[in-house]
C-alpha positions as CSV (number, residue, x, y, z in Angstrom):
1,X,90.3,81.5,96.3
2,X,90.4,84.4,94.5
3,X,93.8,84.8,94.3
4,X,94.2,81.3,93.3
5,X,91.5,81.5,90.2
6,X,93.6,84.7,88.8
7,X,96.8,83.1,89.3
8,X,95.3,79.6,87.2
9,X,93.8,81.9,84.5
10,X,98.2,83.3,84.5
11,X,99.0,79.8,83.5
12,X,95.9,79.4,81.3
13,X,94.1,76.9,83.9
14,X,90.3,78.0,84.7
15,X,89.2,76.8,88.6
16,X,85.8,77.3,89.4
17,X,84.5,80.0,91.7
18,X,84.1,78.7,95.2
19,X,82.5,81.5,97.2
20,X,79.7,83.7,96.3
21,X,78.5,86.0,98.9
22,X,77.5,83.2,101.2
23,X,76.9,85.7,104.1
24,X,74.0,86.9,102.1
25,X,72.6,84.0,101.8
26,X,68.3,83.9,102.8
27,X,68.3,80.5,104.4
28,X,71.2,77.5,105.4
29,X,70.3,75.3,102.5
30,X,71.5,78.8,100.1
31,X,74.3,79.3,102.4
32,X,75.8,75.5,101.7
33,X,75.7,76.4,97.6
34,X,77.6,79.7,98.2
35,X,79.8,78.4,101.0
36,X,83.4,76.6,99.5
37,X,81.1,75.3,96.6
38,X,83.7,72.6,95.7
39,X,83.8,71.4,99.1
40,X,80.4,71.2,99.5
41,X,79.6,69.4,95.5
42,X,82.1,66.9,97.2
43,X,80.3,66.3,100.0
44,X,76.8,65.9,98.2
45,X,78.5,63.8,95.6
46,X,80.8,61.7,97.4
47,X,78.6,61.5,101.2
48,X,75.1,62.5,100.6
49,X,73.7,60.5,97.8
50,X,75.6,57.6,98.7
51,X,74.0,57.5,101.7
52,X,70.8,57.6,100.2
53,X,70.2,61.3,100.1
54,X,66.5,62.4,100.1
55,X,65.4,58.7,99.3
56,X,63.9,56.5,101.1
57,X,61.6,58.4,103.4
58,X,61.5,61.8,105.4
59,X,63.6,60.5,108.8
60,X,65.9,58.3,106.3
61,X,66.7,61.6,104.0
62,X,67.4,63.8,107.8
63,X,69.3,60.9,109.1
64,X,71.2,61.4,106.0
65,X,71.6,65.1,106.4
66,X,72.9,64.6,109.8
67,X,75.4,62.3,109.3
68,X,76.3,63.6,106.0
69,X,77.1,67.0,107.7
70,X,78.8,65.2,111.0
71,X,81.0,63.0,108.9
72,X,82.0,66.9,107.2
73,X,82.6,68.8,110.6
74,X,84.7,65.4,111.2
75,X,87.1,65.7,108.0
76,X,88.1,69.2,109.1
77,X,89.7,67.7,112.6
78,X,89.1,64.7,115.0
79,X,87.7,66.8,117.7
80,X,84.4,67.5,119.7
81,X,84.5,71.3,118.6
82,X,84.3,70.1,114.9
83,X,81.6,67.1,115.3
84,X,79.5,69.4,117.2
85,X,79.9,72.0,114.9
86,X,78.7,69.7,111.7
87,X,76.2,68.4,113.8
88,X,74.6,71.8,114.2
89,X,74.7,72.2,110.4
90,X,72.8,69.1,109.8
91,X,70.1,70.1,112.6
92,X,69.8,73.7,110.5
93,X,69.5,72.0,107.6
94,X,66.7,69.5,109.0
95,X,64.7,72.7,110.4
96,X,65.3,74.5,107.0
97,X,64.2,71.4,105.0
98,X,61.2,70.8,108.0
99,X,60.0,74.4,107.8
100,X,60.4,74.9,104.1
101,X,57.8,71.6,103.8
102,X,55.9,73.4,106.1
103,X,55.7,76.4,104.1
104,X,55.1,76.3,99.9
105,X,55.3,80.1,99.4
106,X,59.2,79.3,100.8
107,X,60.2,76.6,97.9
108,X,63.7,76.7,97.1
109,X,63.2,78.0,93.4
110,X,61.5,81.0,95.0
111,X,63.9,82.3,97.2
112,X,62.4,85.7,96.5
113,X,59.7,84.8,98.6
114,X,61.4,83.9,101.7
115,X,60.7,86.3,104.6
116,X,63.4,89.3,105.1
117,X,64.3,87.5,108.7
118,X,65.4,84.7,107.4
119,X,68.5,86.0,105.8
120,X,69.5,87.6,108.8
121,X,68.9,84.5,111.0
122,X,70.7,82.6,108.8
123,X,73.4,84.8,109.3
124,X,73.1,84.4,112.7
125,X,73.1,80.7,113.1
126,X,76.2,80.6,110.9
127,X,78.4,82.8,113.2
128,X,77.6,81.2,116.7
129,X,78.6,77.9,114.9
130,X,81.8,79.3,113.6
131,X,83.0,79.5,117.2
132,X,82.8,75.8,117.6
133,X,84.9,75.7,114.2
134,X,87.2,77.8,115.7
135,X,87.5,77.2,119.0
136,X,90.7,74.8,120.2
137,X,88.2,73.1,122.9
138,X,84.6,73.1,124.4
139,X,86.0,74.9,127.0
140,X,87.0,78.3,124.8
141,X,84.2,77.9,122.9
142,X,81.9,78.1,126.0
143,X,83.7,81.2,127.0
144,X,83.3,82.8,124.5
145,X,79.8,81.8,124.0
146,X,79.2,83.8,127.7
147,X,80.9,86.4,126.2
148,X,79.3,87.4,123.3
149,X,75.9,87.1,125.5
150,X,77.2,89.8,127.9
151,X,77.8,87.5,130.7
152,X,80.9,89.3,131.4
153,X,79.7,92.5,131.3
154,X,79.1,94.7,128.4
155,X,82.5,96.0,128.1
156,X,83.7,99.4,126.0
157,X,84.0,100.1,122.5
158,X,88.1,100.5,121.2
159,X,87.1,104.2,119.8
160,X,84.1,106.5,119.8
161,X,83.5,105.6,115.6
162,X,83.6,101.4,116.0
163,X,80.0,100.9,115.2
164,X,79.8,103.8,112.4
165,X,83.0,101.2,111.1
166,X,81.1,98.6,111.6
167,X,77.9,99.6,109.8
168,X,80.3,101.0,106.5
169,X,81.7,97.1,106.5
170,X,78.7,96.0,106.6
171,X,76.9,97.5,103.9
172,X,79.8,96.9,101.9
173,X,79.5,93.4,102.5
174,X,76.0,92.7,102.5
175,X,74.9,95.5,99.0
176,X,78.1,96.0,97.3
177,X,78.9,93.6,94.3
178,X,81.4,90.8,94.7
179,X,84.0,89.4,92.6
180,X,81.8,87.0,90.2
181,X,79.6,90.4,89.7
182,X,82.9,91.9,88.4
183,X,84.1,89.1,86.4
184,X,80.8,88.5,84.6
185,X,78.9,92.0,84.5
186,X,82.2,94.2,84.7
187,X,83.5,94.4,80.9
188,X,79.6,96.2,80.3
189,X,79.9,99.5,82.8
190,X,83.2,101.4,81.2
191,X,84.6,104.7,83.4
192,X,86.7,107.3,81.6
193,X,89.9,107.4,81.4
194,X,91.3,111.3,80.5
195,X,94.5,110.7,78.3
196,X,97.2,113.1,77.9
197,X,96.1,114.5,74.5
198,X,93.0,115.2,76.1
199,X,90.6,112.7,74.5
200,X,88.7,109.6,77.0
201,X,90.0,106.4,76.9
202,X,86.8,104.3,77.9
203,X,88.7,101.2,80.2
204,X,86.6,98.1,81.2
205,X,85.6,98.4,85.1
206,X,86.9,95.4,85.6
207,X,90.9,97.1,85.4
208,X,89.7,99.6,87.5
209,X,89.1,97.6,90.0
210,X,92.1,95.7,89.8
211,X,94.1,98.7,89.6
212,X,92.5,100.1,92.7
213,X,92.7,96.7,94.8
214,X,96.2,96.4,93.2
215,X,97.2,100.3,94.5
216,X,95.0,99.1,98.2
217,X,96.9,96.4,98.9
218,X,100.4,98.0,98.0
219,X,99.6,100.1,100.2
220,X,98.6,97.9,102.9
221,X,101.7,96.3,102.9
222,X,103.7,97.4,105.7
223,X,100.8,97.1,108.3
224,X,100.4,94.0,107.2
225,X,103.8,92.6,107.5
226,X,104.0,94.8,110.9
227,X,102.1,92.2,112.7
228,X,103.3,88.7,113.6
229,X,102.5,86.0,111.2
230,X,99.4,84.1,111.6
231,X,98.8,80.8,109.7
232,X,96.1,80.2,107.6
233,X,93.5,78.0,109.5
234,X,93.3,75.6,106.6
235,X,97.1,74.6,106.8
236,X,95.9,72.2,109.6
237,X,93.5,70.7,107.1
């Protein structure tokens, strides 16, 4: 989407951002704003509040949720994997909505005050369901379920370093800024730039960083096109 938002600014069109981090995200509810925003301003708009939304009463307002997020996992493909997997984003948004009622110091304009656990159970939550997303049938999805639980046995890491990897990733993901930090913070940080005559040319961060992802993915190139083509998910969509 990124790509897609510099390539619209090219021809003078501004799209809207439609991820922000969403894997950081301290509870479901946050995870739906930061998630494919457009999609999910769609859905509120166009399912949710036509159904009633939060109106009406408490079961009226989690029937709504429920069917609002069953008729979403239903758009993406006619298929148990993808009902069941909206379903269980309508049930984590009932417990959210239950448990945040439950709890004042966890209101949504104080997300601050949410409990450090929460982001990574969020987290969590998020991934299991992304195997029903994913998965071509109940069947693989149930295998793999096993699998990630060890059912299979434990296996072996692919190289001594994997989980020293994996942390790096991780903290890259979860701390380091993301593209929106760039685009609206960047143009105030400045790195310098040593000319030839010898004097510093102060450049915004922001070309920097495009210069360094631009010089990254050049580089990337032929590994990337060394490996057999895989469409993007969303072409079936």
């Amino acid at each position: 989407s990124d790509m897609a938002i510099g390539l619209g600014l090219v021809f003078g069109i501004r799209l809207p951002f439609n991820f922000d981090s969403p894997y950081r995200s301290r509870s479901i509810q946050e995870f739906w704003q930061r998630w494919h925003m457009t999609l999910s301003r769609f859905i509120r708009d166009y399912l949710y509040i036509p159904l009633g939304g939060n109106r009406g009463g408490l079961g009226h307002h989690y029937l709504n949720l429920l069917l609002t997020m069953l008729l979403a996992g239903l758009w993406h493909g006619a298929g148990w994997t993808f009902v069941i997997w909206g379903g269980c984003h309508g049930l984590f948004l009932v417990i959210h909505d239950f448990w945040k009622r439950t709890r004042p110091e966890a209101a949504e304009s104080e997300q601050d005050r949410l409990p450090l656990w929460t982001g990574p159970l969020t987290f969590l939550a998020v991934a299991a369901a992304w195997i029903l997303f994913r998965a071509d049938s109940l069947h693989t999805a149930r295998a793999l379920y096993t699998g990630m639980l060890g059912l299979h046995g434990l296996g072996h890491l692919p190289h001594k370093d994997f989980p020293n990897w994996i942390l790096g990733a991780a903290l890259l993901a979860f701390l380091a800024p993301n593209t929106q930090t760039w685009a609206e913070k960047g143009s105030r940080f400045a790195l310098p730039l040593p000319a030839l005559w010898g004097h510093v040319l102060p450049l915004p961060l922001t070309r920097w960083a495009a210069l360094l992802l631009a010089l990254l993915a050049f580089a990337a190139l032929r590994e990337i096109y060394s490996q057999p083509p895989s469409e993007f998910i969303y072409f079936n969509f």
